[in-house]
C-alpha positions as CSV (number, residue, x, y, z in Angstrom):
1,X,-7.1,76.9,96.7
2,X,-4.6,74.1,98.2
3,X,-4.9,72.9,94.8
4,X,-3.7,75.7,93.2
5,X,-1.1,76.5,95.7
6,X,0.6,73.3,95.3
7,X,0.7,73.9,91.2
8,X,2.2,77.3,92.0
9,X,5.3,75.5,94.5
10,X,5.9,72.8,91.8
11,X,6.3,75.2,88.9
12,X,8.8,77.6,91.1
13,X,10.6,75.1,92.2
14,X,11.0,74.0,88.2
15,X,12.2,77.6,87.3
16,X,14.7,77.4,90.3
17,X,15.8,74.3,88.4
18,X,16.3,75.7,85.4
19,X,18.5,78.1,86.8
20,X,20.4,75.5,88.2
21,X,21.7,75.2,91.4
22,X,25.6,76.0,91.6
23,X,24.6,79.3,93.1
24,X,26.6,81.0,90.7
25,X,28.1,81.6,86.9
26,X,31.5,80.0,87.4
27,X,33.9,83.0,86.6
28,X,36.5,80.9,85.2
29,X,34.6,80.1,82.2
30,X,34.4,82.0,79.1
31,X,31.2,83.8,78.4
32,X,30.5,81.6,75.3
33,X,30.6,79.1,77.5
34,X,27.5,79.1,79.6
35,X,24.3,77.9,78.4
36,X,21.9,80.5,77.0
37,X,18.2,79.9,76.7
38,X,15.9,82.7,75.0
39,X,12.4,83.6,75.6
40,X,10.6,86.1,72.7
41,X,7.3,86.6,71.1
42,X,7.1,83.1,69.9
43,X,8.0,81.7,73.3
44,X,5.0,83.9,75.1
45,X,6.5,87.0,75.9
46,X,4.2,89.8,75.0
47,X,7.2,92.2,73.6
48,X,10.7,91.4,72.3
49,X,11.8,94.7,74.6
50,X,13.0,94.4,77.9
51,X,13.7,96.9,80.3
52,X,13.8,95.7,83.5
53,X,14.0,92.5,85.8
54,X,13.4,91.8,89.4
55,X,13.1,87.9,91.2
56,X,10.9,88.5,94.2
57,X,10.9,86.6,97.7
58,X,8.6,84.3,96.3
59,X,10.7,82.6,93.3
60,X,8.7,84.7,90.7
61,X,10.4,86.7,87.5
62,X,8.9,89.9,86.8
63,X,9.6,91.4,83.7
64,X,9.1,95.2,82.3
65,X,8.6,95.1,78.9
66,X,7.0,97.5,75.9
67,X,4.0,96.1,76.1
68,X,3.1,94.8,79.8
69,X,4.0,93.7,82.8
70,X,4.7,89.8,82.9
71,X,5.1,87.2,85.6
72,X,7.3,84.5,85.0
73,X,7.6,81.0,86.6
74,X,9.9,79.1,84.9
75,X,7.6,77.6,82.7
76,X,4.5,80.2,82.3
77,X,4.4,83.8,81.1
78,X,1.4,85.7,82.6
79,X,1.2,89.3,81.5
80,X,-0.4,92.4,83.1
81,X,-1.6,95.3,81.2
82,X,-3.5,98.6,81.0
83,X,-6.1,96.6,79.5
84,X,-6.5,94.0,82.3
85,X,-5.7,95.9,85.4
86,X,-6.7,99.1,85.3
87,X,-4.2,100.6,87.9
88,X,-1.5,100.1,85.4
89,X,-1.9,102.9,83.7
90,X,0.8,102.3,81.1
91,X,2.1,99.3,79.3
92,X,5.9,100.6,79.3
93,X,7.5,99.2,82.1
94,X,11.0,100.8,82.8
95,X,11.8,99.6,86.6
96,X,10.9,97.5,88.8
97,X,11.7,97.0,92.5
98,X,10.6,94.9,95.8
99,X,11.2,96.9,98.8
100,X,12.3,95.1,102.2
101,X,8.1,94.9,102.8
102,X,7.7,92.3,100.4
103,X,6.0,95.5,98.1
104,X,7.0,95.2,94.0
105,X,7.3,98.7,92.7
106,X,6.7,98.8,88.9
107,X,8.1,102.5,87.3
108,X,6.6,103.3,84.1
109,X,7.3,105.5,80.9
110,X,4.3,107.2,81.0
111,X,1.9,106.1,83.8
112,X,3.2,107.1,87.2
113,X,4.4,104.6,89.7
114,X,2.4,101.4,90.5
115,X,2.6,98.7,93.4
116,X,1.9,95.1,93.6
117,X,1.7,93.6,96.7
118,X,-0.4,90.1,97.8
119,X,-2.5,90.2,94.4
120,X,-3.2,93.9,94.8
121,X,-2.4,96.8,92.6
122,X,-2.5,100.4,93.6
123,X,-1.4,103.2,91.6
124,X,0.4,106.8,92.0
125,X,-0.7,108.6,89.0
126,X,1.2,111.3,87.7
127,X,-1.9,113.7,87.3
128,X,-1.4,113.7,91.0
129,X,2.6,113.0,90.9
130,X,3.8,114.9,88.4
131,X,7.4,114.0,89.0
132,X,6.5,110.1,88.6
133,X,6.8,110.5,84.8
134,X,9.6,108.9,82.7
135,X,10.7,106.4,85.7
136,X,13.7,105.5,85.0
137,X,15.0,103.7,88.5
138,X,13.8,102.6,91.3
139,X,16.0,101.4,95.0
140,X,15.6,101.5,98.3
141,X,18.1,103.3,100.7
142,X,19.3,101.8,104.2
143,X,16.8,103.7,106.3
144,X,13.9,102.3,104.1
145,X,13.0,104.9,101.7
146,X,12.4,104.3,97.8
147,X,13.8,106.5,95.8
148,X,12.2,107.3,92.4
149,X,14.4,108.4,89.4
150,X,12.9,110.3,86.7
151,X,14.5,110.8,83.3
152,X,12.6,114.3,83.1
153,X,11.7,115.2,86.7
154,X,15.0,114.9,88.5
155,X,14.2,112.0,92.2
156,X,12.0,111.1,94.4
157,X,11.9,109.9,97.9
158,X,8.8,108.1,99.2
159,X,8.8,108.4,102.7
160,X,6.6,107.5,105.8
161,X,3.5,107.5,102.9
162,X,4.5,110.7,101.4
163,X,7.2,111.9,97.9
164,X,9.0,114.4,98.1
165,X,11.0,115.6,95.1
166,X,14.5,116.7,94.6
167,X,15.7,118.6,91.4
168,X,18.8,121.0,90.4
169,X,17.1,123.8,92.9
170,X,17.8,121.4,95.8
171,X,21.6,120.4,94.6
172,X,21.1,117.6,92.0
173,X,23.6,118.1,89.0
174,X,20.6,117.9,86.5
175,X,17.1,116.7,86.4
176,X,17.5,113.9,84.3
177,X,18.3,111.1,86.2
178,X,19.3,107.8,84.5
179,X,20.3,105.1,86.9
180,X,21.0,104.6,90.6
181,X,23.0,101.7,92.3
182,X,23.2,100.7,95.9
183,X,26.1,99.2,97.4
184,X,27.3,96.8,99.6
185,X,26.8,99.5,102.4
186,X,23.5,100.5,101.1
187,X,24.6,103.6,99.9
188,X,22.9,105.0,96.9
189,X,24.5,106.5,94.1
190,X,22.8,108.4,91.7
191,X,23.4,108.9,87.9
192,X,22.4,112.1,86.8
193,X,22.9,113.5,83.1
194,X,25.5,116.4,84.5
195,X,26.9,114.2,87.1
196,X,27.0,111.8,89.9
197,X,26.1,111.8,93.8
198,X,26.2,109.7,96.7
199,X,23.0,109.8,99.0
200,X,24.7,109.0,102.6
201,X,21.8,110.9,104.2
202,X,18.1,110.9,102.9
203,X,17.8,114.0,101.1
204,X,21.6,114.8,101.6
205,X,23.6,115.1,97.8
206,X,27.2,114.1,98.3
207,X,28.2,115.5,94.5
208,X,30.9,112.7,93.5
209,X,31.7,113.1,90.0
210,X,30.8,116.6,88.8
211,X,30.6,118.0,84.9
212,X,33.8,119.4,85.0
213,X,35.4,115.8,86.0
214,X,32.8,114.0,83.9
215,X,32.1,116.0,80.4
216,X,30.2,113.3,78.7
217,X,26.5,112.9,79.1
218,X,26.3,110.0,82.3
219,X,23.8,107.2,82.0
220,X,24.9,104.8,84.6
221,X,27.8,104.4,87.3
222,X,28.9,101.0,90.0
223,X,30.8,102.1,93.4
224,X,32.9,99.4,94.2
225,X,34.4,100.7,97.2
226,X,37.7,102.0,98.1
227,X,36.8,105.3,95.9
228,X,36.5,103.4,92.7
229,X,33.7,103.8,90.5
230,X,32.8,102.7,86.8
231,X,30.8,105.0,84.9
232,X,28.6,104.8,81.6
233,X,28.2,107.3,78.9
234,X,25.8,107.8,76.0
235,X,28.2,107.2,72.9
236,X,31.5,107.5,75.0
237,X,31.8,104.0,76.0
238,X,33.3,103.5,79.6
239,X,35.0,105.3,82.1
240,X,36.7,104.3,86.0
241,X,37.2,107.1,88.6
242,X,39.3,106.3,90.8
243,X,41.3,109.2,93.4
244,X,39.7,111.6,90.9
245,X,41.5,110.5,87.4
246,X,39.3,109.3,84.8
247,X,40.6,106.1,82.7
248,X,39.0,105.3,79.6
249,X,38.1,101.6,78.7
250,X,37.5,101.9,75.2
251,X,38.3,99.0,72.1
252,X,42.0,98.5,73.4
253,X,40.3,97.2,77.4
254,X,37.9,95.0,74.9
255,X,34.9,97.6,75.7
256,X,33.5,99.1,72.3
257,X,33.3,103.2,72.4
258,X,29.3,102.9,72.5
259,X,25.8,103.9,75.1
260,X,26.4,102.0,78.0
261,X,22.4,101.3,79.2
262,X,23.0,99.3,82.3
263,X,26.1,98.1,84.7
264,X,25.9,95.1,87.1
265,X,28.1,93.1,89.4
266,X,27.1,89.4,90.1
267,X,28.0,87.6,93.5
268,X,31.5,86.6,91.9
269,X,32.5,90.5,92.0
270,X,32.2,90.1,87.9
271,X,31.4,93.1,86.1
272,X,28.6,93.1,83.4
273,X,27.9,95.8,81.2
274,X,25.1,96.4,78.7
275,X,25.4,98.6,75.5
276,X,23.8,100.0,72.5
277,X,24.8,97.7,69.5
278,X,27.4,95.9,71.2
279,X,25.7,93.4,72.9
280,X,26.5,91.6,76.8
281,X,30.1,92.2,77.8
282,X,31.5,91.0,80.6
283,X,34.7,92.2,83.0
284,X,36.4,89.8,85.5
285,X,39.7,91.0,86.8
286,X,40.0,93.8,84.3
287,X,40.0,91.3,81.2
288,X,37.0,91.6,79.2
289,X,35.1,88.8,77.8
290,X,31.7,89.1,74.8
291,X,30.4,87.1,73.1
292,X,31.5,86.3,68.9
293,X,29.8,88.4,66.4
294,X,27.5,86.2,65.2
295,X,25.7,85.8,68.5
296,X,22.4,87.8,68.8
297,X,23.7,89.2,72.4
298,X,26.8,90.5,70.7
299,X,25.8,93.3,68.8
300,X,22.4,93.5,71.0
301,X,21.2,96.7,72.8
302,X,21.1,95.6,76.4
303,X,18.7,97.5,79.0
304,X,18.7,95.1,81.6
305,X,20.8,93.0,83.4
306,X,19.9,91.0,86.6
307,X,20.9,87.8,89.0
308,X,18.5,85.4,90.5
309,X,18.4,83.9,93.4
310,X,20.6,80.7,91.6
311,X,23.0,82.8,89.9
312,X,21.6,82.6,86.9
313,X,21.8,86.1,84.8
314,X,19.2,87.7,83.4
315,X,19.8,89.9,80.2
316,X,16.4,92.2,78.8
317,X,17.2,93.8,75.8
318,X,15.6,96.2,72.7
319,X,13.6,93.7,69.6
320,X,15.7,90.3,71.1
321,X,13.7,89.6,74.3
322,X,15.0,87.7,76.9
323,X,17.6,85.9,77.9
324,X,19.4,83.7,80.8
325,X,22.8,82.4,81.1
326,X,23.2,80.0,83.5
327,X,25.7,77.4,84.5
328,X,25.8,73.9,83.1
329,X,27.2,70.5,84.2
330,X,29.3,70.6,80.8
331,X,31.6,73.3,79.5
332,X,32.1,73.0,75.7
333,X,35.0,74.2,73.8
334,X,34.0,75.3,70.4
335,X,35.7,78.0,67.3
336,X,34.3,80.2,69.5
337,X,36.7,79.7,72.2
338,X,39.7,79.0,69.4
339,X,38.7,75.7,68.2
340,X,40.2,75.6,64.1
341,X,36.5,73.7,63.6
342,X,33.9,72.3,65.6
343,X,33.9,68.7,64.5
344,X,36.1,67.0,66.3
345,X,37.4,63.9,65.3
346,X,40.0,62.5,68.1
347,X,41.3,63.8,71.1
348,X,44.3,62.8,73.2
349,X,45.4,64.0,77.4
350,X,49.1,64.7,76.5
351,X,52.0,63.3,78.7
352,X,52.9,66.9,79.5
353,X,49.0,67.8,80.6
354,X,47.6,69.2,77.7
355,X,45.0,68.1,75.7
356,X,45.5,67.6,71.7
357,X,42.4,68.0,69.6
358,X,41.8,66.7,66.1
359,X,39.8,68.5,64.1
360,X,38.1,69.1,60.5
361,X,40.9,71.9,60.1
362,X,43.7,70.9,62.0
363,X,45.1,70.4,64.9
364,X,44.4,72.0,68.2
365,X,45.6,72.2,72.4
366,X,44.5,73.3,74.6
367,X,47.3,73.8,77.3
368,X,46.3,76.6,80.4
369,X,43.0,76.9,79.6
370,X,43.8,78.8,76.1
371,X,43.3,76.8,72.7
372,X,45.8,77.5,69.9
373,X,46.4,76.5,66.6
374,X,49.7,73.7,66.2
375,X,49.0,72.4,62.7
376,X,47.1,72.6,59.2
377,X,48.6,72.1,55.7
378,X,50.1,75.5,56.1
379,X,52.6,74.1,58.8
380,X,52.7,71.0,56.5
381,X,50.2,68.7,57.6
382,X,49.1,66.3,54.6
383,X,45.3,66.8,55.3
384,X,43.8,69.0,58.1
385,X,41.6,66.3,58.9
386,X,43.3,65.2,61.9
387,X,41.3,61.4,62.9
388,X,43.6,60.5,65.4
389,X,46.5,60.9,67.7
390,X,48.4,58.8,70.2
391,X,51.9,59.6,72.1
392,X,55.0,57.4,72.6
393,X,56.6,57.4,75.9
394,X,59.4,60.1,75.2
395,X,56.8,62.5,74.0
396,X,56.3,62.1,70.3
397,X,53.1,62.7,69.2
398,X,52.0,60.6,66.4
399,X,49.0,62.2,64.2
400,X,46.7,60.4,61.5
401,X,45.2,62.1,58.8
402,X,43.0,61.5,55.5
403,X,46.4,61.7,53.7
404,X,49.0,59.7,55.6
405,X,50.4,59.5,59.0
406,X,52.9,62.6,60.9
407,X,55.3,62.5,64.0
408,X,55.6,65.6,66.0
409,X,57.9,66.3,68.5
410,X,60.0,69.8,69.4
411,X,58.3,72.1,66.6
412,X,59.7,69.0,63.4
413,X,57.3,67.2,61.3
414,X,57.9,63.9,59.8
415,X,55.7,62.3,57.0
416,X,55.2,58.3,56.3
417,X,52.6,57.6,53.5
418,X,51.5,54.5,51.2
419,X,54.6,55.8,49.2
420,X,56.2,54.5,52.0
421,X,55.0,51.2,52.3
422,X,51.6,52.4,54.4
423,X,48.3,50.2,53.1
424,X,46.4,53.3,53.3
425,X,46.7,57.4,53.7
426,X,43.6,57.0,55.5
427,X,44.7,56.6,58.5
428,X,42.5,56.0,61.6
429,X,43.8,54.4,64.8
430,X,47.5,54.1,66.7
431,X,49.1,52.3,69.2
432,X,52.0,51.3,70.9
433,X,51.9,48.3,72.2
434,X,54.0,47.0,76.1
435,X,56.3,44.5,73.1
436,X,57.8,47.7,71.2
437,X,55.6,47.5,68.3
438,X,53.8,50.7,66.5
439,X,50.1,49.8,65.2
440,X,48.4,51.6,62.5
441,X,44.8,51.0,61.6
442,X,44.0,52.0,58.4
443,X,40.7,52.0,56.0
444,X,42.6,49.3,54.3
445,X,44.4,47.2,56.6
446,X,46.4,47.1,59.7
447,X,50.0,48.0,59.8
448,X,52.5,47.0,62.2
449,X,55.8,48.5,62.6
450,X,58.6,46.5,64.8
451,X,60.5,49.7,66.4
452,X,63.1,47.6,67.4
453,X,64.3,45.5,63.9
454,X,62.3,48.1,61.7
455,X,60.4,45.2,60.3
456,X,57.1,46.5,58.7
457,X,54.1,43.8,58.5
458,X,50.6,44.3,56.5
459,X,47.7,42.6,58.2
460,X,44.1,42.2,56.1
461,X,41.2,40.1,55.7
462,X,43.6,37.7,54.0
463,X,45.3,37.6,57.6
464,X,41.6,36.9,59.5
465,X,40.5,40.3,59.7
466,X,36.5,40.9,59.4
467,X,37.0,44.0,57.5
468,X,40.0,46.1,56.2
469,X,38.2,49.4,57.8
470,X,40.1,49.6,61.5
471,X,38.5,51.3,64.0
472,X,40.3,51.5,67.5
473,X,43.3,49.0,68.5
474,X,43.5,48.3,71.9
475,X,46.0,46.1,74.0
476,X,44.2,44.7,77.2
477,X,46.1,43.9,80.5
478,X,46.8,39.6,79.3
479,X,49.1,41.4,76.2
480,X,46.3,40.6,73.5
481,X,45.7,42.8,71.0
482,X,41.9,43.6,69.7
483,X,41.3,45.2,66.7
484,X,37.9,46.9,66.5
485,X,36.4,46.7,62.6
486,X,33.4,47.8,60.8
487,X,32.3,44.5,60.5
488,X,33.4,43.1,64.1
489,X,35.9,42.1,66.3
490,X,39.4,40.2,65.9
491,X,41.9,38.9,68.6
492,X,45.3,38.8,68.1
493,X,47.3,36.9,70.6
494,X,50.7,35.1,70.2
495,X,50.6,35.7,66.8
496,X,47.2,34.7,65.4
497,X,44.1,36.5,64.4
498,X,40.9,35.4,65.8
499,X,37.3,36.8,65.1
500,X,35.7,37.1,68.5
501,X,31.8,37.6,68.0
502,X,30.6,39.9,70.0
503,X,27.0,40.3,68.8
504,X,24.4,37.8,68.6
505,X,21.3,37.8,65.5
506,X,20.6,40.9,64.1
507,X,22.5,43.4,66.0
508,X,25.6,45.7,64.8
509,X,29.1,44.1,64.2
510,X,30.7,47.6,64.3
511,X,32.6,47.2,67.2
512,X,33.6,51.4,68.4
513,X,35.4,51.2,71.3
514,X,36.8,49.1,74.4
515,X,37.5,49.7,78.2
516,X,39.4,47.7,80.3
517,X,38.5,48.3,84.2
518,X,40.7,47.6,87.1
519,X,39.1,44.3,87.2
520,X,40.1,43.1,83.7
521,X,36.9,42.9,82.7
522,X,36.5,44.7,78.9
523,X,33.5,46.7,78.1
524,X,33.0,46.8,74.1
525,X,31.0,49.5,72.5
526,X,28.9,48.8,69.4
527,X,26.2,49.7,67.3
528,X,24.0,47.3,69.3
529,X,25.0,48.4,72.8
530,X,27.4,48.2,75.7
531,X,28.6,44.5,75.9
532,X,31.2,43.2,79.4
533,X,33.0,40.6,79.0
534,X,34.5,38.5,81.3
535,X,36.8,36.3,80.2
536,X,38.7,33.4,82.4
537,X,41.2,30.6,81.2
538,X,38.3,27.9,81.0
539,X,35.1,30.2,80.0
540,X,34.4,33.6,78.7
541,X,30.9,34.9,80.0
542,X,29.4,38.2,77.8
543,X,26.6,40.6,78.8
544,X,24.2,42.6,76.9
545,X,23.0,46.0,77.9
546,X,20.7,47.9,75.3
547,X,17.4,50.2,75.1
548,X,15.6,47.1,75.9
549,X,17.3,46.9,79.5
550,X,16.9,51.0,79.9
551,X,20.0,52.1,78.4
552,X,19.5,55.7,76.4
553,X,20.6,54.6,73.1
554,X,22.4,51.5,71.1
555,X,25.3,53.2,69.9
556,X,28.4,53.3,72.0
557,X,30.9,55.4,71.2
558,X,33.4,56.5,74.1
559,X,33.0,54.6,77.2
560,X,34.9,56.1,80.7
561,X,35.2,55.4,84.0
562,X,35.1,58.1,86.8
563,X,36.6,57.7,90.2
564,X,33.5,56.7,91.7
565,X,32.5,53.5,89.2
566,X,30.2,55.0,87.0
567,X,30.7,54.6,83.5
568,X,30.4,57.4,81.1
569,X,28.7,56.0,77.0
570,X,28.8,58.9,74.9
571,X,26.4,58.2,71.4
572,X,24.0,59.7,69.2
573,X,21.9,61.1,71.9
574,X,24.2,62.7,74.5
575,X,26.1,61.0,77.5
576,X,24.9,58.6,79.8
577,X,26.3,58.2,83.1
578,X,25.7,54.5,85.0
579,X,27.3,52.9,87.9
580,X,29.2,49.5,87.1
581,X,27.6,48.0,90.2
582,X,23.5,49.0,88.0
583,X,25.1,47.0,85.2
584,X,26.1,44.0,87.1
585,X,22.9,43.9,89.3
586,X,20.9,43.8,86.6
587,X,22.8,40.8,85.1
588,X,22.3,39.0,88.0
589,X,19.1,39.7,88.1
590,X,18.9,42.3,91.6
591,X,17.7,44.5,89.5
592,X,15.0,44.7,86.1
593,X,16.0,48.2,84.5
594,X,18.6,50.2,83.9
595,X,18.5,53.7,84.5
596,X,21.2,55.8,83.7
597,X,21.8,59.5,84.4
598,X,21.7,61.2,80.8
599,X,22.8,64.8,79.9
600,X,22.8,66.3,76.3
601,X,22.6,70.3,75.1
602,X,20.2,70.7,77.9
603,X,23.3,71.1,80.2
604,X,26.0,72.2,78.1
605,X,26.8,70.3,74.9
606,X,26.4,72.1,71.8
607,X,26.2,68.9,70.3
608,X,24.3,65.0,71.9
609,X,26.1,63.6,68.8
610,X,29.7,62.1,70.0
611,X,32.1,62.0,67.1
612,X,34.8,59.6,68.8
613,X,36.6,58.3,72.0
614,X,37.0,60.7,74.7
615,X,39.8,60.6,76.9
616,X,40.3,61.5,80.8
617,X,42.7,63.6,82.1
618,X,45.0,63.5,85.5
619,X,42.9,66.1,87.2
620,X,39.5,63.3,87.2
621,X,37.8,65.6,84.0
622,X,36.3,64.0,81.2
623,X,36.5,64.9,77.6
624,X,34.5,64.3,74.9
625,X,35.4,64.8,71.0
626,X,31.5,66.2,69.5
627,X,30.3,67.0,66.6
628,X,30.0,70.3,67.9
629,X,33.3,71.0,69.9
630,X,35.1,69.2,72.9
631,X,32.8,68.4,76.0
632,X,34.0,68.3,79.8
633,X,32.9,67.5,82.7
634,X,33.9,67.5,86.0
635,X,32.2,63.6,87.7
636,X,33.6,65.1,91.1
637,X,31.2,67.5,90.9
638,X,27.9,65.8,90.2
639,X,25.1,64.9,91.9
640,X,22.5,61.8,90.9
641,X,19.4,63.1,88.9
642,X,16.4,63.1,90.4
């Protein structure tokens, strides 16, 4: 039994994992841009339909569905039905509710009322209750009574062990009863076919919204206080009342003219609405958000809608099953959001604080949160494969493409090509070094342009270099110049081109990236793995870190630093996160594996696979280029995985 008991703690405290623990969707994002993971048949769910949701005290997810009750623990589905408890006398579970005793209520289409309470089922059938057919609702009022709505039999209280039931003969609009939402006064408002009322008094109908105000058919309503209240139709779409005029949200408010099955507001006073072919939509601040037409939630029927204890949100809906969105650790900017394409090639933290993205199709900012287009051959780019940008001091940007290289600066375009004296169209690194000079890497050689005397100079494996492919150029703190290649590393300092070997035997020459900390010391990404060097007057001393010494991957892509000294190695596999202090403990030996923090789709990414350098912006965020859209995250906000 202990046994059992302590299975039962682990695998709820797993599910409260997976709905992370932020405690909330962060409103700020897009809805595209939380992380949505989808449970069906395959996955264990007896039924692709949905209809209701409740968390109970105890961590669990119980979910109504077409073809059972189910349990859910994170991990486990375990499903109830007519044919394994008898007192379930119907496997089409509509509502479900846990009253302040710790009691689940479970409505049904067809079988009465049931409850569920330490292990125990007990059942109210409707040969006895006739009015406990077609539950549609279920809620509990301030005094402590459940109320029952039927879809056919008008509403039920259950009081002090006995129902009493309330139709059109005792002042309800109509006996079909659709939906009923309690506030934050624990009021209980009542959606009724004809109408809506307000329940301030068991038993007492406050008639809100009549027929005459209302004249479409009503299937659900949200007070939010202060005489406002949102209404759903069937086929009308949405309506507010507020001080008695009716406003309609239809296509122009972002809210298609459809059913509305189900309305909910989250913790964050966000308003989520469920329809009838148009999928999850969500209302913060009166702007709507959905998401794009090819997700399955976006032209979905929604029936259920429902927050956990870890702000997660829980969405049941018709032939899709079930879904969560929760928050991640990484928010992802993809075409969905704007992106021109989601293959990023280069991205660069503007002078003026926006971010420029290079994509497959152009080029992007993002600038306020809101991603536009800038360029693509229609505004006269050369290529719309953008590979990599870079800014002067006044402001120019300076953009690379597969076709030559642009300048940008107050809306004007300016071209230089091989026609012009480049080596190469292909054009994949810039920089400006402290001396005046303009660098540009190429696939065939390095260029370098004096700004001052205009003096243009072609550097090549003639010159020294390993390899005419340039990959990054970077000037360290000393005023030498190294010149990442696909076959390895060159110096270039007072005028001469050294190769530097960075890897020893077997290993990777291709040399990705560099980082210079506040120390001086330069950390080189490869193929091979993360390499420090620290290099004195007299003697240069190298370090190796690689999967043998517990890093997640070889390949080193984009290496950061946060404001706490952990270093951020994007790759292949996702991002790693390490502190600088791991790296040189384990060098000295303090230490005999590595063991970095790692995060991939599982907390945001669309995409492990890191296309390029990211970059890090004044406010502390981090930015990864993808092959998949732009990835940030927020180091501030991080805790140490466990």
């Amino acid at each position: 039994m202990m046994k059992k008991k302590a299975i039962h703690l682990l695998l709820i405290f797993i599910f409260l994992q997976l709905s992370f623990v932020l405690m909330a969707l962060d409103p700020d994002k897009q809805i595209t841009q939380y992380s949505m993971q989808v449970w069906n048949i395959e996955g264990g769910l007896p039924s692709n339909s949905v209809y209701a949701l409740r968390q109970t005290r105890d961590g669990f997810l119980w979910i109504g569905t077409q073809d059972g009750l189910v349990r859910f623990d994170g991990i486990n589905f375990k499903s109830y039905t007519r044919g394994t408890v008898p007192q379930l006398k119907s496997n089409v579970i509509r509502a479900l509710y846990e009253d302040g005793n710790g009691t689940l209520w479970i409505g049904t289409s067809d079988g009465g009322l049931t409850r569920y309470k330490e292990g125990e089922f007990a059942t109210y059938p409707i040969s006895k209750y006739k009015a406990l057919n077609k539950i549609s609702a279920i809620d509990e009022d301030r005094w402590g009574n459940l109320w029952i709505a039927s879809s056919s039999a008008g509403l039920t209280c259950f009081r002090s062990g006995k129902f009493t039931t309330y139709t059109t003969k005792q002042g309800l609009p109509h006996n079909r009863v659709n939906f009923i939402y309690k506030d934050e006064k624990g009021d209980l408002w009542v959606t009724t076919a004809a109408g809506i009322v307000n329940i301030r008094k068991p038993g007492v109908f406050h008639v809100y919204a009549s027929q005459d105000l209302l004249p479409y058919f009503n299937t659900a309503c949200l007070y939010e206080g202060e005489g406002n209240l949102w209404i759903g139709t069937g086929g009308k779409g949405l309506f507010r009342l507020e001080n008695n005029i009716l406003t309609a949200y239809g296509p122009e408010a972002g809210v298609p003219i459809l059913t509305i099955n189900y309305l909910y507001k989250d913790r964050m006073k966000n308003l989520w609405i469920g329809t009838d072919g148009g999928g999850l939509i969500r209302m913060r601040k009166g702007a709507p958000g959905a998401l794009p037409g090819k997700d399955r939630l976006a032209c979905g029927f929604v029936y259920s809608i429902y927050e956990d204890m870890e702000g997660s949100l829980w969405i049941g809906t018709l032939d899709e099953g079930l879904h969560q969105l929760r928050d991640s650790k990484f928010i992802t900017y993809t075409t969905r959001e704007g992106l021109a394409h989601d293959y990023i090639y280069c991205i660069h933290a503007g002078r003026a604080g926006d971010l420029w993205i290079g994509t497959k199709q152009g080029l992007n900012r993002l600038k306020n949160g809101k991603l536009t287009t800038v360029l693509t051959i229609k505004e006269g780019l050369l290529h719309n494969s953008v590979l990599c940008l870079s800014e002067d001091i006044s402001g120019c940007l300076r953009i690379g493409t597969l076709e030559g290289l642009h300048t940008f600066k107050d809306g004007r375009l300016t071209t230089l090509t091989k026609k012009h004296g480049l080596s190469d169209n292909r054009v994949r690194c810039i920089l400006e070094d402290s001396r005046g000079n303009t660098w540009i890497g190429t696939e065939n050689g390095l260029n370098r342009f004096d700004n001052n005397s205009g003096k243009h100079t072609i550097f090549t494996t003639k010159q020294g270099l390993l390899s005419n492919f340039i990959r990054f150029i970077f000037e360290d703190s000393c005023g030498c110049l190294w010149i990442g290649t696909e076959d390895g590393l060159n110096c270039l300092k007072h005028g001469v081109i050294t190769a530097y070997n960075l890897v020893d035997g077997t290993g990777s020459n291709d040399v990705r990236c560099v980082y210079e900390d506040n120390e001086g010391v330069l950390w080189f990404g490869t193929g091979s793995g993360l390499i420090r060097v620290i290099m004195k007057e007299k003697d240069t001393t190298r370090y190796t870190y690689n999967i043998q010494c517990g890093l997640v991957e070889n390949y080193v892509y984009s290496i950061l630093e946060d404001e706490r000294g952990y270093l951020w190695l994007a790759g292949r596999k996702g991002i790693s996160r390490i502190r600088k202090k791991d790296l040189e403990d384990f060098s000295a030996g303090k230490i005999h594996r590595l063991e970095p923090d790692s995060y991939d789709e599982k907390d945001g990414m669309k995409s492990g696979w890191c296309t390029a350098v990211g970059c890090k912006t004044r406010d502390g965020k981090l930015w990864f280029p993808t092959a998949r859209g732009v990835a940030v995250i927020d180091p501030g906000h991080i805790k140490k995985n466990r």
